[in-house]
C-alpha positions in Angstrom: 55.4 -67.5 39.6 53.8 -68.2 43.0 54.3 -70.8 45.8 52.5 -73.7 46.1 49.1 -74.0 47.5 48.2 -76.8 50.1 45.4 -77.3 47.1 47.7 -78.0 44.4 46.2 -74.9 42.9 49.6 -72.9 41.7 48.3 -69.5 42.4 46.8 -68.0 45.7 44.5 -65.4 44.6 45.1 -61.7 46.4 42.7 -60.3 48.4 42.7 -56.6 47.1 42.1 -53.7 49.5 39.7 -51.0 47.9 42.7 -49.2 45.7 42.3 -46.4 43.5 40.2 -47.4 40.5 37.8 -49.7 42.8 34.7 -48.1 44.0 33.9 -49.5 47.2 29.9 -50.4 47.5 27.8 -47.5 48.3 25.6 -49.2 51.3 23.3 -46.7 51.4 21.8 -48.1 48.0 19.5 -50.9 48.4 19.0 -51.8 44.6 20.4 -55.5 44.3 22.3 -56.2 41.3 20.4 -57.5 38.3 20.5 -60.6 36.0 17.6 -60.8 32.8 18.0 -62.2 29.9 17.8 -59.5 26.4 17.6 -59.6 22.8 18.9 -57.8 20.3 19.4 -57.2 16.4 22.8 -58.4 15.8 24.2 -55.6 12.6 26.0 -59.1 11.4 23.9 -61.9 11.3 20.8 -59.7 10.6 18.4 -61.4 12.8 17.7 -61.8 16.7 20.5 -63.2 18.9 20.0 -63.1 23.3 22.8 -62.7 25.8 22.2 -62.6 29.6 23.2 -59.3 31.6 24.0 -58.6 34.5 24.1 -55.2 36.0 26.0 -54.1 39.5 23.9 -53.2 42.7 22.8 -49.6 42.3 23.3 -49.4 39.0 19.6 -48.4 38.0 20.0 -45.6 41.0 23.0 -43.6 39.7 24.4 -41.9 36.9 28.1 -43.6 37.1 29.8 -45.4 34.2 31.2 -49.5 34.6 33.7 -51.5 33.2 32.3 -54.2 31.0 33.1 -58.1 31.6 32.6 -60.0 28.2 32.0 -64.0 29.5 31.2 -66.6 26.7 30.1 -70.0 27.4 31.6 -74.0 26.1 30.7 -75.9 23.6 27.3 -77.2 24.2 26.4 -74.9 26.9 24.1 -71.5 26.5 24.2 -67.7 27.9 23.5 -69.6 31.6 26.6 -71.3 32.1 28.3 -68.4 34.0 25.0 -68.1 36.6 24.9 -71.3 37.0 28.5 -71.7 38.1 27.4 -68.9 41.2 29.0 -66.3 39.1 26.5 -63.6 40.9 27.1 -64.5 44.1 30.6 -64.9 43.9 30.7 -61.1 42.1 28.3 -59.2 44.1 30.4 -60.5 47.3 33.6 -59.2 46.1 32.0 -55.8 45.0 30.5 -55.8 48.5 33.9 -56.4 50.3 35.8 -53.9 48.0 37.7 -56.3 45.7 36.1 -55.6 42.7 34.6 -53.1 41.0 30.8 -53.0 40.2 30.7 -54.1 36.7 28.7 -54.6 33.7 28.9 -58.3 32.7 27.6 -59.1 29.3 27.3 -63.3 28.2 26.0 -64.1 24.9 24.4 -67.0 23.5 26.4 -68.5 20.9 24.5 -71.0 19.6 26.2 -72.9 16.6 27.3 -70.7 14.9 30.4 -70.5 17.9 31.5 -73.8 16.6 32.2 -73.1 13.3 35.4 -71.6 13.1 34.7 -68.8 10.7 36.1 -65.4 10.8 35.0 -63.7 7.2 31.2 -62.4 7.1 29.2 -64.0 9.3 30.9 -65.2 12.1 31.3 -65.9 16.1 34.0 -63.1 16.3 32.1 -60.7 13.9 29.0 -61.0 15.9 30.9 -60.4 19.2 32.6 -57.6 18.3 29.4 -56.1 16.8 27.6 -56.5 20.4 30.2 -54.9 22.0 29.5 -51.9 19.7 26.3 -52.1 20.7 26.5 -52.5 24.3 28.4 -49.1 24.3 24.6 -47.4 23.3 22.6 -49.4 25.7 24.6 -49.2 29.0 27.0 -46.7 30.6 30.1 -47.9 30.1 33.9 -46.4 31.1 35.4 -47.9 28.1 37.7 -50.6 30.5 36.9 -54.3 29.1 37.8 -57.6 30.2 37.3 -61.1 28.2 37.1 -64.3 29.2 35.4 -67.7 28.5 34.9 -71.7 29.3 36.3 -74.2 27.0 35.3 -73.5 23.5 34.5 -70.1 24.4 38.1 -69.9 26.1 39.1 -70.6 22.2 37.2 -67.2 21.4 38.3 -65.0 23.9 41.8 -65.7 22.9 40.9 -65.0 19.3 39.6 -61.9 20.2 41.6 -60.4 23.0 44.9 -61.3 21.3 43.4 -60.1 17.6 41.5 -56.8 19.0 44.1 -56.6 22.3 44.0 -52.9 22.2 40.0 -53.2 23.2 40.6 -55.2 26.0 42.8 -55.0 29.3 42.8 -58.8 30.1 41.8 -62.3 28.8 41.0 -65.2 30.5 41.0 -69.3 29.6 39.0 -71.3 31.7 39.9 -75.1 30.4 40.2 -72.8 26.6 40.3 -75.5 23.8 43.7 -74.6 21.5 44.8 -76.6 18.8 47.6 -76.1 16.4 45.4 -76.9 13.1 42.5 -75.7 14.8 42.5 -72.2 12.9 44.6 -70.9 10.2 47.7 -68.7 11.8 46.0 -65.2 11.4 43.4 -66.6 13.7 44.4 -69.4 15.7 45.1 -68.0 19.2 48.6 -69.6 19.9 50.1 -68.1 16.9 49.1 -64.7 17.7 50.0 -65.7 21.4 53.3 -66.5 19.9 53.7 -62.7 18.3 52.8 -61.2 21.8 55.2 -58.8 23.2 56.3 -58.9 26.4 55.9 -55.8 27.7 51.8 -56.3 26.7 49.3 -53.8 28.5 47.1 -57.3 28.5 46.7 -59.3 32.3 46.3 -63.0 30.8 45.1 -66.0 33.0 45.0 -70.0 31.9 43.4 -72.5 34.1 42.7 -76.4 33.5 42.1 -79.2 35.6 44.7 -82.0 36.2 42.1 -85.0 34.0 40.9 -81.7 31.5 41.1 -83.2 28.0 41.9 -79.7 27.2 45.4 -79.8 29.0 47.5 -80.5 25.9 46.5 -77.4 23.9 46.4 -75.1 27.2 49.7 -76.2 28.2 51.0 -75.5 25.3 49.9 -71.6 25.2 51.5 -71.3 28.7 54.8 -72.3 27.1 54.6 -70.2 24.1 53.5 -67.5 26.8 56.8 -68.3 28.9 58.6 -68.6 25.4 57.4 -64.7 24.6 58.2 -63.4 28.5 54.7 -62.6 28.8 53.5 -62.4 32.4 50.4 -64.6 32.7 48.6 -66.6 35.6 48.6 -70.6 34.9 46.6 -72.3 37.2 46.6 -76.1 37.4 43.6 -77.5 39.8 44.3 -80.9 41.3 41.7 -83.8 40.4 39.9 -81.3 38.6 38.7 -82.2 35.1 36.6 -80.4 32.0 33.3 -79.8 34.0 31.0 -77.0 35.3 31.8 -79.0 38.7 35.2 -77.8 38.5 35.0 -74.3 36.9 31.7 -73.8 39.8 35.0 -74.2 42.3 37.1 -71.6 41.1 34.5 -69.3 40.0 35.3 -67.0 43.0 39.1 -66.6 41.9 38.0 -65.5 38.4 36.2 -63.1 39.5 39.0 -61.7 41.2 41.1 -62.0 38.2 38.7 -59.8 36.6 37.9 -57.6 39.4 41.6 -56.9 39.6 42.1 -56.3 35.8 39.0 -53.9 35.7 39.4 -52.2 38.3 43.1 -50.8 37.0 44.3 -51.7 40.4 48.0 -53.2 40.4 48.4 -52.1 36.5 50.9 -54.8 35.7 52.7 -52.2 33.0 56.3 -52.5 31.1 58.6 -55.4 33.1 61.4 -53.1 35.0 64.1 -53.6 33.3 66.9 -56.3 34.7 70.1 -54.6 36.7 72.4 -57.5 34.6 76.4 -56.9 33.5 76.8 -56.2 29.7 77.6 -60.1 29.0 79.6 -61.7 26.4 79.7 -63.6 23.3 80.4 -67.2 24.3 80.8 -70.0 21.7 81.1 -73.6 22.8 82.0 -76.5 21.4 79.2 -78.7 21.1 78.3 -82.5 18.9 75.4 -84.6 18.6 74.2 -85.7 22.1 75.3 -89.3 21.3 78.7 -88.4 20.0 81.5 -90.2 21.3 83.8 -87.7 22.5 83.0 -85.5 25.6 86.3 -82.7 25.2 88.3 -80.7 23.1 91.9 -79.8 23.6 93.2 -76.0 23.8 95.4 -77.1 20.5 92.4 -77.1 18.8 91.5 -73.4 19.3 95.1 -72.4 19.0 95.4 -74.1 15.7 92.0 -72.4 14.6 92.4 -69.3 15.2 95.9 -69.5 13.0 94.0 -70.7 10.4 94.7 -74.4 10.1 92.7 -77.0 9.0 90.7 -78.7 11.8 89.5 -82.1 10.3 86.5 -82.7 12.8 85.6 -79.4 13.0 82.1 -78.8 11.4 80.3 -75.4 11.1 77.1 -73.8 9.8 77.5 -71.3 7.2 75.9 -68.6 9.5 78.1 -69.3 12.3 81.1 -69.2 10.1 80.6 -65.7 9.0 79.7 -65.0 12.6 83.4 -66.2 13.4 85.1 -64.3 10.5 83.6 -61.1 12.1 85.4 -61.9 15.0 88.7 -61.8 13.1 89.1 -65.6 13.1 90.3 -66.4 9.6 89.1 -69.9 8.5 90.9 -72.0 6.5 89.5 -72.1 2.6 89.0 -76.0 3.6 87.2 -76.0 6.5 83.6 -78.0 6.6 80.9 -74.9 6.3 77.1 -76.5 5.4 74.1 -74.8 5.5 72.5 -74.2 9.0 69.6 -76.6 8.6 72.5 -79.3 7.8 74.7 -78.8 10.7 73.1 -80.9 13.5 72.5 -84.1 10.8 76.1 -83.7 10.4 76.9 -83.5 13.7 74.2 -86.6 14.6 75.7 -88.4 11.5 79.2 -89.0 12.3 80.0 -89.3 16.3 83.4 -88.3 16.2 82.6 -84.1 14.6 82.2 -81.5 16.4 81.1 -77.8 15.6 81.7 -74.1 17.6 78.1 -72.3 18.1 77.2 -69.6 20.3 76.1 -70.4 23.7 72.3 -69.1 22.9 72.2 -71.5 19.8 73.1 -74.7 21.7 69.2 -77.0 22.4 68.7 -80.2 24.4 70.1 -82.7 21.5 73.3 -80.8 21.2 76.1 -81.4 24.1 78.3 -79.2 25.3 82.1 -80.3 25.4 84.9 -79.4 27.5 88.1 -78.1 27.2 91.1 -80.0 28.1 88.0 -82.1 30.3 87.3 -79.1 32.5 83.7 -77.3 31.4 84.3 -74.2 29.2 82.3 -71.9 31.9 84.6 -73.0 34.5 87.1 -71.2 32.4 86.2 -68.2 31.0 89.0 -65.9 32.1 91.4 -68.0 29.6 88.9 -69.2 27.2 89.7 -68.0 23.8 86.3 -68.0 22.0 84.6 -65.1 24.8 83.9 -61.9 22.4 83.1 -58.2 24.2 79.3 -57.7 22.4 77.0 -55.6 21.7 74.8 -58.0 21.9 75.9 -60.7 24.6 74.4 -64.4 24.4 75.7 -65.1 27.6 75.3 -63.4 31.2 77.0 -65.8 33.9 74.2 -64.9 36.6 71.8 -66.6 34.7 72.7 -69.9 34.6 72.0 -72.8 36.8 73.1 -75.8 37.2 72.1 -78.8 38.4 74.4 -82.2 38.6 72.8 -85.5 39.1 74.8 -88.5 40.3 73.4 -92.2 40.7 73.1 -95.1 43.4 75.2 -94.1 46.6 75.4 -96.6 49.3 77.7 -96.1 51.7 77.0 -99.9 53.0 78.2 -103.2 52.9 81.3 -103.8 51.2 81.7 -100.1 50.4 81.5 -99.4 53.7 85.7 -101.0 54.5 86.4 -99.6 51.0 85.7 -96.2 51.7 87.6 -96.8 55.4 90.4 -98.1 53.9 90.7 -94.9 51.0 89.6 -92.5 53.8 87.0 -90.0 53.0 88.9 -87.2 50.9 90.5 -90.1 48.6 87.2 -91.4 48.2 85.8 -88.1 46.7 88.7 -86.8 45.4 88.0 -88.4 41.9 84.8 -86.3 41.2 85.0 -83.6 43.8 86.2 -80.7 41.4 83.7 -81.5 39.1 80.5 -81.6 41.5 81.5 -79.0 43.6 81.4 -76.2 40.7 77.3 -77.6 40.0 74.8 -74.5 41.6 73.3 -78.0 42.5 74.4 -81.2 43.5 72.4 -84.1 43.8 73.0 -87.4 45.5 70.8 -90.1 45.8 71.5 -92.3 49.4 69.7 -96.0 50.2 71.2 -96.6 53.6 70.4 -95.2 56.9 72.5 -93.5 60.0 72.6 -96.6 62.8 74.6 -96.9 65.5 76.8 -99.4 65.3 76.5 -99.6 62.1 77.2 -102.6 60.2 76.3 -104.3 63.1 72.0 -104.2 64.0 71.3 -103.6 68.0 67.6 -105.4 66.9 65.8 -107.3 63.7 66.7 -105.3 60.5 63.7 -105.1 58.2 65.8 -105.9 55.5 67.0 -109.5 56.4 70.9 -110.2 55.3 70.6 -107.8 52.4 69.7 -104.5 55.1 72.1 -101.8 54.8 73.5 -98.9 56.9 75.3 -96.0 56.7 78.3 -95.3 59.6 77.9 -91.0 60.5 82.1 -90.9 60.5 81.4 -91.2 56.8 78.7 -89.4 56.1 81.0 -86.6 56.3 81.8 -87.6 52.7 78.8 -85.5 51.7 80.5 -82.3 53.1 83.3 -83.3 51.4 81.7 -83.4 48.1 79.5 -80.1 48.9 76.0 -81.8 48.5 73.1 -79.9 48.3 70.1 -81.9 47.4 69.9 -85.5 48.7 67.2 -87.7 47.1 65.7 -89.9 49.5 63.9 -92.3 47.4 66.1 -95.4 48.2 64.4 -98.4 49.1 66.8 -99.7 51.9 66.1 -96.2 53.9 64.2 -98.4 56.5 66.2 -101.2 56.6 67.4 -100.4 60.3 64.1 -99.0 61.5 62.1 -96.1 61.2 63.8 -94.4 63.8 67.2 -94.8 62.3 66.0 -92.8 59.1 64.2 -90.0 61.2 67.9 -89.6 63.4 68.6 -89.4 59.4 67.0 -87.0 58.2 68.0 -84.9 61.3 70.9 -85.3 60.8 70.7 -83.8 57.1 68.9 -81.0 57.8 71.2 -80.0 60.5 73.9 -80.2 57.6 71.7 -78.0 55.5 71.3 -80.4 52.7 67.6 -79.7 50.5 65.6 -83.2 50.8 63.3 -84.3 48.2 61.7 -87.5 48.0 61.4 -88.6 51.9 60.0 -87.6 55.1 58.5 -88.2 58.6 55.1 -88.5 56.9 53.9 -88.8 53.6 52.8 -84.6 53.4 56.9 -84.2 54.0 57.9 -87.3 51.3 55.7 -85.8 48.8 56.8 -82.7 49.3 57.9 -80.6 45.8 62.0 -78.7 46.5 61.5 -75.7 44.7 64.9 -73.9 43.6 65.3 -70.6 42.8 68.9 -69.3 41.2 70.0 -67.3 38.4 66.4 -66.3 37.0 65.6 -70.0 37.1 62.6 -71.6 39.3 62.9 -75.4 39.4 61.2 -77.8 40.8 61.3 -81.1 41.9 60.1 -84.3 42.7 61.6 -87.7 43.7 59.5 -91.1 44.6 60.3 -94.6 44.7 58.6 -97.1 42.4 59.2 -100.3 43.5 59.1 -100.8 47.5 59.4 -102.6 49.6 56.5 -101.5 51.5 58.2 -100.9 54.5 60.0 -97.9 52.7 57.5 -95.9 51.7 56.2 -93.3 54.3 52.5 -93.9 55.7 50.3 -92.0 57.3 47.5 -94.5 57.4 47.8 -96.5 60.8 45.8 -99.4 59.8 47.9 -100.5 57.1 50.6 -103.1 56.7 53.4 -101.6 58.9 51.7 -98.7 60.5 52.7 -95.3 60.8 55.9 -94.4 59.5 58.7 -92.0 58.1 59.9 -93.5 54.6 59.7 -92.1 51.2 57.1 -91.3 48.2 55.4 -94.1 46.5 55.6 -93.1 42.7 52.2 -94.6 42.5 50.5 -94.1 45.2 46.7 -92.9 45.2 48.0 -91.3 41.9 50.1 -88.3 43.0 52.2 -87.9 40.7 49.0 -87.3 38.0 48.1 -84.0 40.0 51.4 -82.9 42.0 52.9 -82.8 38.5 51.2 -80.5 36.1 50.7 -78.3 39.3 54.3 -77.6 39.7 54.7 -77.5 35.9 52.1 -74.7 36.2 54.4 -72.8 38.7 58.0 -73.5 37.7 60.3 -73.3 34.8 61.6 -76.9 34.7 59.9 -79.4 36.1 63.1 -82.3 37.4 61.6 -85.7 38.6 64.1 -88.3 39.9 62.7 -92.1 40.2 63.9 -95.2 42.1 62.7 -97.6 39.6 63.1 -101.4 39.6 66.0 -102.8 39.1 66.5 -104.6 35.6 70.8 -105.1 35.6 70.1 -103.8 31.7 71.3 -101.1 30.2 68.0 -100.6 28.4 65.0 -99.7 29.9 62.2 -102.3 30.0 59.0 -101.2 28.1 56.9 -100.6 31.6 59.8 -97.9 32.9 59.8 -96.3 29.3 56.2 -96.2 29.0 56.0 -94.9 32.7 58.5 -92.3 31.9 57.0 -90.7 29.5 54.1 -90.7 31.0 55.9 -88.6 33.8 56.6 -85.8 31.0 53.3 -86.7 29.6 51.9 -85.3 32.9 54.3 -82.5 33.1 57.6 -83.5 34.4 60.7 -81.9 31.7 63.8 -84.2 33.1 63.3 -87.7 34.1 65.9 -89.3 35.9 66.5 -93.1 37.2 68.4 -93.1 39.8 68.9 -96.5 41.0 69.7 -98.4 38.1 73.0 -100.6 38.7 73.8 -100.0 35.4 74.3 -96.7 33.2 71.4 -96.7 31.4 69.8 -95.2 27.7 68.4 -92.0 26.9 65.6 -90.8 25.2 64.2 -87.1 23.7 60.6 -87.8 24.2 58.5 -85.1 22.3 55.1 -84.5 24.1 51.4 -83.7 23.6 52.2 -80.3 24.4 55.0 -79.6 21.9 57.9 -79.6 24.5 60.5 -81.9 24.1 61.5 -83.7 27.0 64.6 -85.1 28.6 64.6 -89.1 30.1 67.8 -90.8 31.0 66.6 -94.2 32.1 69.1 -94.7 34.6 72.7 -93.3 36.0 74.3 -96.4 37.3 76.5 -97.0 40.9 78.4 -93.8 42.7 79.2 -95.6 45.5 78.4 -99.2 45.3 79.9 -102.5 46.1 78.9 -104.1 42.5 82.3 -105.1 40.2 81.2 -106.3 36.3 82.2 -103.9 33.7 78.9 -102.2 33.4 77.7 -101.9 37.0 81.6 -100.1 37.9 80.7 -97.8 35.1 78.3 -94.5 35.6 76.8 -91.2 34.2 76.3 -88.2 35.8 73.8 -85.4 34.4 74.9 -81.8 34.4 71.3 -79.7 33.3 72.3 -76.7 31.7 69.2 -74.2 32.7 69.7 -71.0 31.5 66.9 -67.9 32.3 64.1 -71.1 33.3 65.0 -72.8 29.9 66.7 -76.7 29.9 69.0 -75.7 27.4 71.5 -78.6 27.1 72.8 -81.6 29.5 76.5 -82.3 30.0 77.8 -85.6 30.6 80.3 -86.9 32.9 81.2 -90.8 32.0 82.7 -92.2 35.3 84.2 -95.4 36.5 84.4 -96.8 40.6 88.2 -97.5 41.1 89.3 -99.4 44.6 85.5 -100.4 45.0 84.6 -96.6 46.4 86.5 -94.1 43.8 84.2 -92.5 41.4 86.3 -90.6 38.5 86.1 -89.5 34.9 86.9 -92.2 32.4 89.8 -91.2 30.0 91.6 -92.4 26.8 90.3 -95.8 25.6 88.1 -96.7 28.2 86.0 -93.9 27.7 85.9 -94.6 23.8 84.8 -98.3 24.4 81.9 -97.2 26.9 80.6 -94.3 24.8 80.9 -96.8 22.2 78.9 -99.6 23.9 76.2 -97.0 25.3 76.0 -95.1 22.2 76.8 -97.4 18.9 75.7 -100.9 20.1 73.0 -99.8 22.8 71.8 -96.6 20.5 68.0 -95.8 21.0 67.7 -92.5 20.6 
């Protein structure tokens, strides 16, 4: 995928030099290309059907041959809609600048017959591929063809150009209409999307507008198109919607879409193949996402693979013979169901556990830990690794990402963490976080000097906060990389404290999402790329107070200023995130959201999250929830399933009761660009500023209380 353009757009179009295959513009000719409107006797309908053509410049004056551009119209629309987007203008000003070749563009009238969706006899796709046969006898063609189309006519080049894909070298969607019960499977275009090979000869483009009431169905051929590994353009266009006023904006990159597929110019061919180690076979041990433990111990294995009994131990029948392959003998009572019975097992008691391989694990599964260290953090003396054939599991491909809750290293945590000293104050999760490709942390306070004490008014009255720079060395200590600057007591000591902030973290070299001098910088997407993965992410506050949200607008309350990203300002977040779906893997968005001391979400934050994922975001995270918070697999529109976890709780926070001491932290488990599972890490603060793993009894009770009494899932 491509960076992100200052228009939202997710793909900057190439401007192609004249390469072999593109026949620069012979200026000595003075014929002008052509546009006229034909009929013709269609060999299926048997009667008279029109389609407007348009020939190249010249092509009346010479004897050459032309790749053929097949364009059909939307719903509602006729054989005009492409000339009246500028289509002609915007192709005879490529061919003239060399970056496409002169071409042959054919654009039928569909009339109804293109809403019915009939493929036996006389129908749309019958008809089309009969005046393509024709064309070939009335105009000097090379045999290269391209198809593309708007809206319903998107629906139809799809048909056709994944059907017939050997006719065509490219297809394009402009706002394409897909729909799972639209067609039967031989004909619906995202099941034969979904039996496209990777290594396809076919260029594919997608393109929809951030308010198209199209998105759901063309979102969800991208991911079936990600799902299959096959290379495709997606194009989201901020503010745009499902009109000829937007498709008349992007008419020019189409064109050189099609310019570059026709031309055979930068062939995309067979995908090189990956310079990757041979792998393994991993298994993990794995329960139901709400299951109440969060490790195994090495006796289990031990006692396994000697063939005892392991009461707990659940396994699907397939992954049973899997294991007797691998020499482990089973004993004749162990708890084999069928496969489609294992994860209602595993969901129906919270106490089992099952072995699986590492590709088979999915987001409501959760990986455990051995003797509470992560299995992949132990591989050299892990016991279930197998030499393969056919490895599952290539350690170069996965990322991840660990995400931690309220840190405020302010107030009464400020003396704690003084009194522990730095290293004792990280030393409870340090080994943990530090092994993350990522770690998060999300900070409210400030840099001052002086700090607690204000040299001036703080903007945050008795309840302003500060951070002391002796300790922000904790950070270092901890190895952050990404620190979320969505807090809403950033400002509390002045702008000017939070800019010497944020210098002060980028001369660290931490990744900042969420804040910024200005609101360009707060709004700003982090894009990380690791291990074949390309995240990206987004971080805004939700709830104020004004004075923490950056503004570039100097007549407003508070004037100019550095701060972070209002989650709901001017409506952002509706555009900047199915844009940087469009151009990433995983989409991560990380919210300050007000504060509700519950450990459910209120209905607003749940609606508001899933509207988030809704919009395009995979992971939602709270991050400034004082209490650990519920979870929730929210399946979309656009047949993804999405992770929300309502809230984290405290990191480092001066707050005592039972719940607010107590915390989550998120481990995302991305493997190749896919959220495969999340890993939990159930914390408590000791000494007011010592975040560690909970163990033995208290961990039961909060699992327990979180997953039994405050279930929602």
């Amino acid at each position: 995928m491509r960076s992100l353009a200052a228009s939202i757009s997710v793909f900057i179009i190439a401007i192609f030099a004249v390469a072999p295959g593109l026949r620069a513009f012979d200026e000595a000719c003075s014929e002008a290309g052509t546009l006229s409107r034909e009929a013709y006797q269609s060999g299926v309908s048997t009667h008279e059907r029109k389609y407007t053509v348009y020939t190249p410049p010249c092509y009346h004056a010479s004897e050459a041959s032309y790749p053929l551009l097949l364009l059909l119209h939307g719903s509602n629309a006729d054989d005009g809609q492409w000339a009246r987007l500028g289509l002609v203008n915007a192709l005879e000003s490529a061919i003239r600048a060399g970056s496409a070749p002169p071409m042959i563009v054919l654009m039928p009238f569909g009339g109804s017959i293109a809403n019915k969706n009939e493929f036996n006899g006389v129908s749309y796709d019958a008809i089309l591929l009969d005046l393509l046969d024709q064309a070939r006898d009335r105009y000097r063609l090379n045999g290269r063809q391209a198809i593309g189309g708007i809206s319903r006519g998107g629906f139809w080049a799809y048909h056709l150009g994944l059907r017939f894909a050997s006719r065509f070298v490219a297809i394009g969607g402009h706002s394409p209409y897909f729909d799972l019960n639209h067609a039967a499977p031989a004909y619906n275009p995202l099941d034969l999307a979904d039996a496209l090979s990777a290594d396809t000869h076919l260029r594919v483009w997608l393109d929809r507008g951030t308010t198209d009431h199209a998105a759901d169905g063309v979102d969800r051929m991208h991911l079936i198109l990600r799902k299959r590994g096959v290379p495709h353009e997606y194009v989201v266009h901020a503010g745009g919607d499902h009109s000829e006023a937007t498709w008349g904006q992007f008419v020019e990159d189409y064109v050189s879409f099609y310019g570059a597929a026709l031309s055979g110019a930068d062939d995309q061919g067979a995908p090189l193949a990956a310079s990757v180690d041979a792998g393994v076979e991993l298994w993990l041990p794995a329960a139901g996402f709400g299951s109440l433990l969060t490790s195994i111990e090495s006796a289990d294995l031990t006692r396994l693979r000697a063939g005892e009994y392991l009461g707990r131990l659940i396994l699907g029948r397939s992954n049973a013979d899997r294991l007797r392959r691998h020499g482990i003998e089973l004993h004749p009572q162990s708890r084999i169901v069928p496969d489609n019975k294992l994860f209602y097992e595993l969901w129906r008691d919270k106490l089992n556990f099952t072995l699986l391989p590492f590709d088979k694990l999915h987001i409501r599964l959760r990986p455990l830990w051995l003797d509470d260290v992560p299995v992949v953090d132990q591989l050299a003396r892990y016991p279930l690794v197998f030499q393969s054939g056919a490895p599952n599991f290539m350690p170069e491909r996965l990322t991840r990402v660990t995400l931690s809750g309220t840190t405020a290293l302010a107030r009464h945590t400020l003396p704690a963490v003084e009194a522990l000293g730095v290293e004792r104050a990280a030393s409870g999760i340090r080994d943990y976080v530090r092994q993350a490709d990522y770690f998060h942390i999300t900070h409210e306070a400030s840099i001052a000097p002086g700090c607690p004490e204000a040299t001036g008014p703080v903007l945050g009255g008795s309840n302003s906060m500060c951070m002391r720079r002796d300790q922000a060395r904790l950070f270092d200590i901890l190895d952050v990389d990404v620190v979320d600057l969505t807090g809403n007591h950033i400002n509390d000591y002045g702008y000017a404290a939070f800019e010497d902030t944020l210098d002060h973290f980028e001369e660290r070299g931490y990744a900042l999402v969420g804040g910024g001098r200005n609101l360009a910088e707060a709004r700003r997407p982090l894009i990380l790329e690791r291990n074949g993965s390309r995240i990206g992410w987004l971080a805004c506050n939700n709830i104020g107070p004004y004075y923490a949200f950056a503004n570039d607008d100097p007549e407003a309350l508070g004037g100019l200023r550095a701060g972070n990203a209002y989650c709901r300002g001017a409506g952002w977040l509706r555009d900047a995130l199915p844009a940087l779906a469009a151009e990433v893997d995983l989409v991560l968005l990380t919210v300050q959201y007000r504060e509700s001391e519950a450990f459910k979400p209120m209905r607003q934050q749940r609606l508001d999250f899933q509207t988030y994922a809704e919009w395009g975001a995979d992971v939602v995270i709270g991050t400034a929830e004082h209490k650990p918070m519920t979870f929730e697999f929210y399946q979309t529109r656009r047949g993804e399933t999405a992770f929300l976890h309502f809230g984290l709780g405290n990191l480092f926070f001066d707050q005592l009761p039972w719940g607010n001491r107590r915390f989550f932290m998120d481990t995302l488990y991305i493997y190749a660009g896919e959220l495969l599972a999340v890993e939990l890490f159930p914390g408590i603060i000791e000494d007011r500023a010592r975040p560690r793993l909970l163990a033995g009894e208290d961990l039961f009770n909060f699992l327990h209380f979180m997953f039994i009494q405050k279930n929602e899932f």
